[in-house]
C-alpha positions in Angstrom: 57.6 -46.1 29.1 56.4 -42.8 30.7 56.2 -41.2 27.3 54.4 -43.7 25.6 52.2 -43.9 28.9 51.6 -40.2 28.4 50.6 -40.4 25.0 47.9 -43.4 25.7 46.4 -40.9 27.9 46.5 -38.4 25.4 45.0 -40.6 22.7 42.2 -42.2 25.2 41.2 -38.2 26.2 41.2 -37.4 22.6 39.2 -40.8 21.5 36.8 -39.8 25.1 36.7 -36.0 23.0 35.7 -36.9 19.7 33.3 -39.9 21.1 31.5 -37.1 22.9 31.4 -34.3 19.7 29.7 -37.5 17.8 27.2 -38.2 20.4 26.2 -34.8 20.7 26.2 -34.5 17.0 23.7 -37.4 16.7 21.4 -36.1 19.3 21.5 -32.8 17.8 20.4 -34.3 14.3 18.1 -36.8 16.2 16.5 -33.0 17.5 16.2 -31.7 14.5 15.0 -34.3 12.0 12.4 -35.7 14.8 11.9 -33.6 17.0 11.9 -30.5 15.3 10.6 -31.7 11.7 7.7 -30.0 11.6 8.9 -26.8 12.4 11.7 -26.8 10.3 9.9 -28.3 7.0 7.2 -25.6 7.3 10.4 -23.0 7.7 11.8 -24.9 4.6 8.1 -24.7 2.1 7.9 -20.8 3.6 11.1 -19.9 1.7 9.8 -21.5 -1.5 6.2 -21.2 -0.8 3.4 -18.8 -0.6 -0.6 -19.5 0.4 -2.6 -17.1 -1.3 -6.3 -17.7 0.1 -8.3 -17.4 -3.3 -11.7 -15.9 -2.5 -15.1 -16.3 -4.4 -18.0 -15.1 -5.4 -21.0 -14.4 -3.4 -24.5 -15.6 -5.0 -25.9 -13.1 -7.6 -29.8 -11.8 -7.1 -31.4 -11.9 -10.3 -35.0 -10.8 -11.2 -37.2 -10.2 -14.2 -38.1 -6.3 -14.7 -41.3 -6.9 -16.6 -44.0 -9.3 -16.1 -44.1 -11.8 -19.0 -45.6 -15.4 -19.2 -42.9 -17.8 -18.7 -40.6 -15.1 -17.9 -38.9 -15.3 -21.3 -37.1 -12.0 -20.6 -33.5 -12.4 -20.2 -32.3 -12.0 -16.0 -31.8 -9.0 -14.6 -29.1 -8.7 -12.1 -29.7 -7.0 -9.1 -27.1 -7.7 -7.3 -24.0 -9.5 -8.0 -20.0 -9.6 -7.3 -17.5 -7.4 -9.4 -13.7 -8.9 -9.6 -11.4 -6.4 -8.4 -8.1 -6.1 -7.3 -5.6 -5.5 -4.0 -2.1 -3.9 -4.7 0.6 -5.2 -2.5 4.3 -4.1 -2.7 7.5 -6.5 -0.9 9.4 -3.7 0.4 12.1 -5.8 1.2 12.7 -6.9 -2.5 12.4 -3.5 -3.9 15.8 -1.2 -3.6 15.8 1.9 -1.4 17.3 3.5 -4.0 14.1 2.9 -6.1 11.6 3.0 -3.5 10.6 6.5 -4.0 10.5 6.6 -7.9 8.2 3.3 -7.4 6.3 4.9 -5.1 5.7 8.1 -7.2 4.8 6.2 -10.2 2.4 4.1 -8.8 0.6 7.4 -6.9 0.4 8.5 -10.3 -1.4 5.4 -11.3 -4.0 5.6 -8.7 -4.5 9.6 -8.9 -2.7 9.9 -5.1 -1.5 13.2 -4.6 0.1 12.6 -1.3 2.3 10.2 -1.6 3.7 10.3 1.9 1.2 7.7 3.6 2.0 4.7 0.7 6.0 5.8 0.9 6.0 4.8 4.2 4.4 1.2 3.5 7.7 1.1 1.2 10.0 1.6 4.5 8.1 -1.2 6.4 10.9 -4.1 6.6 7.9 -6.5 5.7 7.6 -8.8 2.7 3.9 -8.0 1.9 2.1 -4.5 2.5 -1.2 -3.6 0.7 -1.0 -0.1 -0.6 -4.6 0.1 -2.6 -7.6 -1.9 -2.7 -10.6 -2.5 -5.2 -8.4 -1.5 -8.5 -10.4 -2.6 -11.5 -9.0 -5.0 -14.4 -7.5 -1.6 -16.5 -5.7 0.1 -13.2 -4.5 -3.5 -12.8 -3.3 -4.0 -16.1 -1.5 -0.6 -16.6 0.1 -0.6 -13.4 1.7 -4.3 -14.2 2.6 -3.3 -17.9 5.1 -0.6 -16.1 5.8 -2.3 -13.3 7.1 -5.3 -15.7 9.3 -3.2 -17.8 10.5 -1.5 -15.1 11.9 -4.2 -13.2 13.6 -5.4 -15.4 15.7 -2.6 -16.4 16.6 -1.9 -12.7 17.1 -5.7 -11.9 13.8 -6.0 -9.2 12.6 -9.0 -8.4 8.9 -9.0 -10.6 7.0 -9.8 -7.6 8.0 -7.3 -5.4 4.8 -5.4 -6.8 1.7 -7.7 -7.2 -2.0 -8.1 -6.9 -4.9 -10.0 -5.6 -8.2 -10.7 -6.7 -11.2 -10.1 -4.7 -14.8 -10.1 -5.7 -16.5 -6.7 -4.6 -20.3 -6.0 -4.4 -22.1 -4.5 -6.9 -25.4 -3.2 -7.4 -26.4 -1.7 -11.2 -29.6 0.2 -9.8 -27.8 2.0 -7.3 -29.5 3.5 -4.4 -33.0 2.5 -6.1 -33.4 -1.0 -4.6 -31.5 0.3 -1.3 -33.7 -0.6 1.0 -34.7 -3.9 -0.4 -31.4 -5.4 -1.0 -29.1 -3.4 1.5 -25.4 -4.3 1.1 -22.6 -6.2 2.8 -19.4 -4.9 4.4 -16.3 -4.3 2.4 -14.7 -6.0 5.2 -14.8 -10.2 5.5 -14.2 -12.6 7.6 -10.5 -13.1 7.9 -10.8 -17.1 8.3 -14.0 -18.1 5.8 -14.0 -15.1 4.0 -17.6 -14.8 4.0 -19.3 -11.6 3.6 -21.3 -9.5 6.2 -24.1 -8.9 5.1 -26.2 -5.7 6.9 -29.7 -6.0 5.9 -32.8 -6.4 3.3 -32.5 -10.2 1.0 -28.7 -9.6 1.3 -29.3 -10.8 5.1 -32.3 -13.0 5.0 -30.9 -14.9 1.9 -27.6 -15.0 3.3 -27.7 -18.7 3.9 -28.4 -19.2 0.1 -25.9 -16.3 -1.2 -22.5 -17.2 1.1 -22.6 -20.3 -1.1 
């Protein structure tokens, strides 16, 4: 009788133990799937996902260089936006074995001949690091023809070198119509992505231009 007393006591601590483990194992998903949902979803889409804020163009200033009735001359720009393109590298998906061969080819690309300050973008432990800015379509296009080619005889993920699009101001008379239209920053507004612009119609059409 005292054995098999024993051994109830045993069972009831061990049915009390496993009772408990399943309670706390209920709260814990309780935490997590309510709780916690939100955070962990957005953890979940970050892994899969990426938001890439796609910017646009500013208004174009047109005019008509010679007086004719009805103005049947075709527009003139004056002003207007140029697409252009950002390079960004992941360092973390590129080797370190083939971080310096990347890096020289690319400084080759772009005419760089120190190539110490965009090597050490490629030793940031960072998924996205912006190495040039305002490339046109034919930089962009040569640079991803190697790059493509590349990684896939060394086994690199393809978009551990990529680009983005951004509209840059242009103006084809140059310094002519300076004072007149002035210019904008390079710089934007890291939340609307509007433009600042400094003076002339660029600032007191503004309102009409940021679209």
């Amino acid at each position: 009788m005292k054995s098999t007393s024993s051994d109830r006591k045993r069972l009831v601590l061990v049915a009390v133990f496993l009772f408990g483990l399943n309670v706390l194992l209920i709260l814990q998903f309780y935490k997590i799937q309510i709780i916690q949902q939100e955070k962990w979803t957005q953890g979940a889409l970050a892994q899969h996902q990426k938001i890439v804020v796609e910017t646009f163009r500013r208004g174009t200033i047109y005019s008509n260089t010679t007086v004719k009735e009805g103005h049947l001359q075709e527009e003139q720009p004056f002003v207007l936006d140029v697409l252009k393109f950002h390079l960004y590298i992941d360092p973390n998906s590129i080797p370190t074995s083939e971080k310096k061969a990347v890096c020289k080819k690319i400084c080759q690309f772009l005419n760089k001949a120190d190539e110490k300050p965009i090597y050490q973008e490629f030793l940031k432990k960072s998924r996205s690091r912006k190495i040039a800015v305002w490339l046109d379509k034919d930089q962009k296009n040569q640079i991803l023809s190697w790059w493509r080619a590349y990684a896939k005889q060394k086994k690199i993920v393809s978009n551990a070198v990529y680009f983005v699009k951004e509209y840059q101001r242009s103006y084809p008379f140059g310094a002519m119509l300076g004072q007149v239209l002035q210019t904008v920053q390079d710089i934007k507004d890291p939340k609307t992505m509007q433009a600042y612009p400094i003076g002339g119609l660029e600032l007191s059409l503004n309102n009409f231009l940021k679209g």
